[in-house]
C-alpha positions in Angstrom: 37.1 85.8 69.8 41.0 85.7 70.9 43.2 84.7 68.4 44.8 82.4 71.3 41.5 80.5 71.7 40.6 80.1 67.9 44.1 78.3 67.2 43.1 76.5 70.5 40.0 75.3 69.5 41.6 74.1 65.9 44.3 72.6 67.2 42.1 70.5 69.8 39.4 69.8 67.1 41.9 68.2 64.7 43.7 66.3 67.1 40.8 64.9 68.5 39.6 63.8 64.7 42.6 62.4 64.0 42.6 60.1 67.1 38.9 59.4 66.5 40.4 57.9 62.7 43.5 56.8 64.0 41.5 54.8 66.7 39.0 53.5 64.2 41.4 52.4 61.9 43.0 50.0 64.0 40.1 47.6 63.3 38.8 49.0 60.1 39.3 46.4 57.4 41.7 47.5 54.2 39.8 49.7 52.2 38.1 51.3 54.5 34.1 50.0 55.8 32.4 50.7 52.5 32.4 48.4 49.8 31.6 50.8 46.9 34.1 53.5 47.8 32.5 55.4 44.6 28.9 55.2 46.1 30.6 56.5 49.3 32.1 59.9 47.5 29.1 60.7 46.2 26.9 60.4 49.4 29.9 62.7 51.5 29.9 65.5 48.4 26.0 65.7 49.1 26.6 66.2 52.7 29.4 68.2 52.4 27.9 70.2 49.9 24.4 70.5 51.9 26.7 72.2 54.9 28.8 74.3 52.5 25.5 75.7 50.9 23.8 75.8 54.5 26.9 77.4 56.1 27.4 80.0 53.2 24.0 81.7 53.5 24.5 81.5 57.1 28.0 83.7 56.9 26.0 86.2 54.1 23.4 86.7 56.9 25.9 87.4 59.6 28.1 89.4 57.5 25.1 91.5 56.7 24.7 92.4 60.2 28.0 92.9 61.1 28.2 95.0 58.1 25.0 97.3 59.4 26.5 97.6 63.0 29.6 98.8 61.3 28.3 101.1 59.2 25.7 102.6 62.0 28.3 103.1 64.2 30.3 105.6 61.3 27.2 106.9 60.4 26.2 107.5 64.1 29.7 109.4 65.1 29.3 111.4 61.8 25.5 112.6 62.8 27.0 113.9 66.0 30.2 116.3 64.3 27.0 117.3 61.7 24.6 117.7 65.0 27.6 119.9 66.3 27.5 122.3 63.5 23.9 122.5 63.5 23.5 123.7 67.1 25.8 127.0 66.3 22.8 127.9 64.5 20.4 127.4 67.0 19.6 130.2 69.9 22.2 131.1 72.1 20.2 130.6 75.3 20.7 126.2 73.9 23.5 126.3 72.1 26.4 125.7 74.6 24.2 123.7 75.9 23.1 121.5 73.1 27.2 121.2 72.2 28.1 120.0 75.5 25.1 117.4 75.7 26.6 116.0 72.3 29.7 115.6 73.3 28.7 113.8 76.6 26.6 111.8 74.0 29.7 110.8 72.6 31.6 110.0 75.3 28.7 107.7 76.9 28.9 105.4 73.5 32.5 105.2 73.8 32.9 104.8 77.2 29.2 103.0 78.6 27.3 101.8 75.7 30.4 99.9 73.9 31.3 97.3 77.0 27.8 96.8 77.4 27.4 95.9 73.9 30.7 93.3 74.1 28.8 91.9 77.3 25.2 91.9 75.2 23.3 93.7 77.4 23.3 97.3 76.0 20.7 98.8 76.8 17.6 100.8 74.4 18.3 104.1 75.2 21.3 106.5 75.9 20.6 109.1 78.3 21.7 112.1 76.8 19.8 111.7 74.0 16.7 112.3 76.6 19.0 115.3 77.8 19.2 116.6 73.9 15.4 116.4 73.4 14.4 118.6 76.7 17.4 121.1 75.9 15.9 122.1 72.2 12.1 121.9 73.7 14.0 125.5 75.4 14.7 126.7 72.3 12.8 129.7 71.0 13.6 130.7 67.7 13.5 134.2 65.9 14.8 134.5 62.7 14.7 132.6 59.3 18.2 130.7 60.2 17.1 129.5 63.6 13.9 128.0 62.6 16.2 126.4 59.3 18.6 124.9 62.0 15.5 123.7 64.2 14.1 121.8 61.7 17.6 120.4 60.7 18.7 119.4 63.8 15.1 117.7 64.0 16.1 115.2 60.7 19.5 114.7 62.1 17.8 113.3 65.4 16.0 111.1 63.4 19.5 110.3 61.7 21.4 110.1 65.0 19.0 107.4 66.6 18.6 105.0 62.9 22.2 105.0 63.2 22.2 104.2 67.1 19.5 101.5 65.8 21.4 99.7 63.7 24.7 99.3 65.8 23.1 98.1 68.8 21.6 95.9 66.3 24.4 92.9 66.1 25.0 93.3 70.2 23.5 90.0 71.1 24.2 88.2 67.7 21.3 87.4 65.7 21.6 83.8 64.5 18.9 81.6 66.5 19.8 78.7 68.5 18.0 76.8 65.7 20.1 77.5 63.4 23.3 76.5 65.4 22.0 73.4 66.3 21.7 72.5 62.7 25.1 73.6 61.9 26.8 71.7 64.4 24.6 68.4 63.6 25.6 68.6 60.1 29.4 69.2 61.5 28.9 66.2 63.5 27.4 63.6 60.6 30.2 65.1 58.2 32.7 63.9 61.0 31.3 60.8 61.7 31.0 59.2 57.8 34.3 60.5 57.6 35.6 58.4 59.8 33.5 55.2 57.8 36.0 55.8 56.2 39.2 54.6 58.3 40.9 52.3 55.8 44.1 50.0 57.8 45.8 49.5 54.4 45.7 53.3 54.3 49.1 55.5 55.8 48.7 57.0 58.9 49.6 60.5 57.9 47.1 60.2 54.7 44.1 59.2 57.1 45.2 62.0 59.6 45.4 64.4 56.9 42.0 63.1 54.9 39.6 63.7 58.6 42.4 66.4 59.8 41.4 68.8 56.6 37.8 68.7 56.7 37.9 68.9 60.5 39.6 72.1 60.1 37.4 73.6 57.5 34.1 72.8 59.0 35.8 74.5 62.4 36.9 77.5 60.8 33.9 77.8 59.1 32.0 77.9 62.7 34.3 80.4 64.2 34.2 82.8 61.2 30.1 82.4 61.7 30.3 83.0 65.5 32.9 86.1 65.2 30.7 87.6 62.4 27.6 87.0 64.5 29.1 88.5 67.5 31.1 92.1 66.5 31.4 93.6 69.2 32.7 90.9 71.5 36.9 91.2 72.2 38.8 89.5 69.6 40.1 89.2 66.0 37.7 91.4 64.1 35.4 93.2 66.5 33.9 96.3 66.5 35.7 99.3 67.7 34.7 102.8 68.6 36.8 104.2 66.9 34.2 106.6 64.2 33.0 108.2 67.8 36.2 108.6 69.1 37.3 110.2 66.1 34.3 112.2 66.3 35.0 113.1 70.0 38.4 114.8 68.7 36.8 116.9 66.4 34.1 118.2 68.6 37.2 119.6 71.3 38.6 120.7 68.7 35.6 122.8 67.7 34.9 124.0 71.0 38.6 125.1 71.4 38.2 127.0 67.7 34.5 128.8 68.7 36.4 129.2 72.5 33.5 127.7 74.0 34.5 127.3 77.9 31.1 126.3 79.1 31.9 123.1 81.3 30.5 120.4 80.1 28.0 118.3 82.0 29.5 115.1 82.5 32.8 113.4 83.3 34.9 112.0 80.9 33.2 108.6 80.2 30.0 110.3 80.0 28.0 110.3 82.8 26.2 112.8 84.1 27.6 115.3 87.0 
């Protein structure tokens, strides 16, 4: 989410809380609408503590898949430098071949699969991963080290598409509507005993600030949740590429080292020529 529309929704959240009490208190008798203020306290810390508890196990399960789209995405780029090496080892009639399909594997997660995942609609499969499969049913191996590197590159396919798995994993957020519902109807009965509590004998700038500070924590709370459940989306703390661009550097860089000129079959952002 932009960092522009969070203050924006915070801002407009506790202004309209404050005029909700402000409002309220005009014809709310002195010391507020409950008689037992001490009963009251004890009823809001059970609701407030009901949503903190709810909310934090909420944020643990988003974080955890924010945390496993992160962490497939590094382990996917690295698969593909260690995919690299493997294929010098392969025959030579799908080696050149192999390299060039990786880095065009690359290039397609970077350049296809990433704003399809910030729109949620990425898609199951990446092309090129079809295009490494038929390319090594070619290969035809001879010796001790090819078969080796055959049945390496087969584990790091395996590797490769776990990886791929678990970052496309957090692409359309993974919190139910359920659960949202119930997080915003405890948001809204926190807000409205809250303002049970508008007291006319009371300062203005203590009532503001009394609503104003739990309005803000229960909004923050619902934009950390929505960032975290949404990584990839634009905005303060989304998901970047930057693992397969990194390992998009290092593959040129190979090829330049092992002066291997074959062109490669796909433009820049990955599809296929």
């Amino acid at each position: 989410m932009n960092l522009l529309w969070v203050l924006l929704i915070l801002v407009s959240a506790v202004a309209i809380a404050v005029a909700a009490m402000l409002f309220v208190r005009r014809t709310a008798p002195e010391g507020s609408y409950f008689e037992d203020g001490d009963r009251a306290s004890g009823v809001f810390g059970v609701l407030a503590t009901g949503f903190a508890i709810f909310a934090g196990f909420v944020i643990f399960l988003a974080f955890t898949s924010y945390d496993q789209s992160r962490s497939g995405a590094e382990a996917e780029a690295l698969t593909v430098v260690q995919q690299f090496q493997t294929a010098q080892f392969l025959p030579e009639n799908v080696r050149p071949r192999l390299a060039g399909e990786l880095v065009c594997y690359g290039r397609s997660v970077v350049s296809q699969e990433w704003p399809s995942m910030q729109d949620g609609t990425i898609g199951e499969i990446n092309p090129w991963g079809f295009a490494l499969f038929t390319t090594l049913k070619l290969a035809k191996t001879s010796t001790p080290e090819e078969e080796a590197a055959y049945g390496k590159w087969l584990d790091q396919t395996s590797d490769r598409e776990e990886a791929r798995r678990d970052r496309v994993h957090g692409a359309t957020g993974i919190i139910p509507t359920s659960i949202w519902l119930v997080l915003f109807f405890s948001g809204a009965v926190i807000f409205a005993f809250m303002l049970f509590f508008a007291d006319s004998g009371e300062r203005v700038v203590s009532q503001a600030m009394l609503i104003g500070s739990a309005t803000a924590v229960v909004t923050t709370t619902l934009i950390a949740i929505q960032v975290l459940d949404n990584p990839y989306r634009p905005g303060v703390g989304s998901l970047q590429p930057v693992a397969m661009e990194r390992s998009l550097v290092i593959l040129d860089q190979a090829r330049d080292v092992l002066n291997d000129t074959t062109p490669l079959p796909c433009d820049e952002e990955g599809k296929a020529l």
